[in-house]
C-alpha positions in Angstrom: -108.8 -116.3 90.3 -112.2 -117.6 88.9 -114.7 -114.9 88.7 -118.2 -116.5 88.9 -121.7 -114.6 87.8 -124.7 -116.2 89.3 -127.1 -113.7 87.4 -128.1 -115.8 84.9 -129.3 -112.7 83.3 -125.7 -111.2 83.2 -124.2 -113.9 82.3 -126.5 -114.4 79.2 -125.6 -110.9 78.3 -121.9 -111.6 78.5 -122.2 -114.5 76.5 -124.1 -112.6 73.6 -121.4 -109.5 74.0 -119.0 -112.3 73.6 -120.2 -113.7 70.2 -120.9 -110.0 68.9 -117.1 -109.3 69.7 -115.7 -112.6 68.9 -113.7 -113.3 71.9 -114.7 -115.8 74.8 -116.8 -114.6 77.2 -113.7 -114.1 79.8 -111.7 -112.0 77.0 -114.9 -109.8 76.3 -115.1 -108.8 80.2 -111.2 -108.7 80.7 -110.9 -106.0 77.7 -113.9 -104.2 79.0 -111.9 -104.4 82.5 -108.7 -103.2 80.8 -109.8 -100.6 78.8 -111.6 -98.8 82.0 -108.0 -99.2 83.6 -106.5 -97.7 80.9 -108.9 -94.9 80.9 -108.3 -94.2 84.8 -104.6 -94.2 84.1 -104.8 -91.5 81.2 -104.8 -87.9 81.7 -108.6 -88.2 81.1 -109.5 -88.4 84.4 -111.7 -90.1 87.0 -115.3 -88.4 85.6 -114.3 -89.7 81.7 -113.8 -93.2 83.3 -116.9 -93.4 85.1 -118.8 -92.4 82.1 -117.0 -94.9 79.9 -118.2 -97.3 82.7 -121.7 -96.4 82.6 -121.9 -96.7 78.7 -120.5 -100.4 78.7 -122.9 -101.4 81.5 -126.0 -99.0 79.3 -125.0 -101.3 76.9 -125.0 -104.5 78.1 -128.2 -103.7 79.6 -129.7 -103.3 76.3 -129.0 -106.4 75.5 -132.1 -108.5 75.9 -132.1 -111.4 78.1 -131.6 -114.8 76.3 -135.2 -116.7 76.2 -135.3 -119.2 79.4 -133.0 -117.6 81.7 -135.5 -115.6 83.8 -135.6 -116.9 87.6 -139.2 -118.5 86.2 -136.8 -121.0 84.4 -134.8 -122.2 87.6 -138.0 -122.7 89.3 -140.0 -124.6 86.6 -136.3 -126.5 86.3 -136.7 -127.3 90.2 -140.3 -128.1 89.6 -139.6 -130.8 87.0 -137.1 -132.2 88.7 -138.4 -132.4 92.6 -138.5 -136.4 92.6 -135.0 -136.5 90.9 -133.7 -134.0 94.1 -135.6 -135.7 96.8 -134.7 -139.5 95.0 -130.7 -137.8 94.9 -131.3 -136.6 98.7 -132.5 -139.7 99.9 -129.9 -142.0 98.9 -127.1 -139.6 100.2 -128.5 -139.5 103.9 -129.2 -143.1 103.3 -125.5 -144.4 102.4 -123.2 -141.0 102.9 -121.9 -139.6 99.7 -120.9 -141.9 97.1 -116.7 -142.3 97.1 -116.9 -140.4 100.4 -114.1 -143.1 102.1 -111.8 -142.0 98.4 -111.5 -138.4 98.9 -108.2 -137.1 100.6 -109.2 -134.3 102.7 
């Protein structure tokens, strides 16, 4: 199953804990995931895993946002590209989508 983050903000941190760690960006989250597992499953107990949770996510949120991924970005992107999108939008509602008669479903 394919998690998918559409923070951009989260996902730049995940990214940046990533290269700190030197895993891939799924491995980083999956051994955070597993090691919070683990901690529920040890004779710790449910207030050690909960505080183990909230210092990985204290962490990450110290992490400072990458440069050009604040919500500012997507709309100057949108901005730039308007007659690209309405050009793109035109030609669809025009002639359908293109290979529309290939697809098997």
């Amino acid at each position: 199953m394919t998690l998918r983050i559409a923070d951009p903000g989260l996902v730049a941190k995940i990214d940046r804990l990533a290269r700190m760690t030197g895993l891939g960006p799924a491995q980083a989250v999956e051994t955070a995931v597993d090691q919070m597992l683990a901690g529920r499953e040890s004779e710790a107990g449910d207030d050690a895993v909960w505080e183990q949770a909230t210092a990985i996510l204290a962490e990450l949120d110290r992490i400072p946002d990458r440069p050009g991924t604040a919500p500012a970005s997507a709309d100057a992107w949108l901005t730039e590209n308007q007659e690209a999108l309405e050009s793109s939008n035109a030609y669809v509602e025009a002639r359908g989508m293109p290979l529309a008669n290939s697809r098997r479903f």
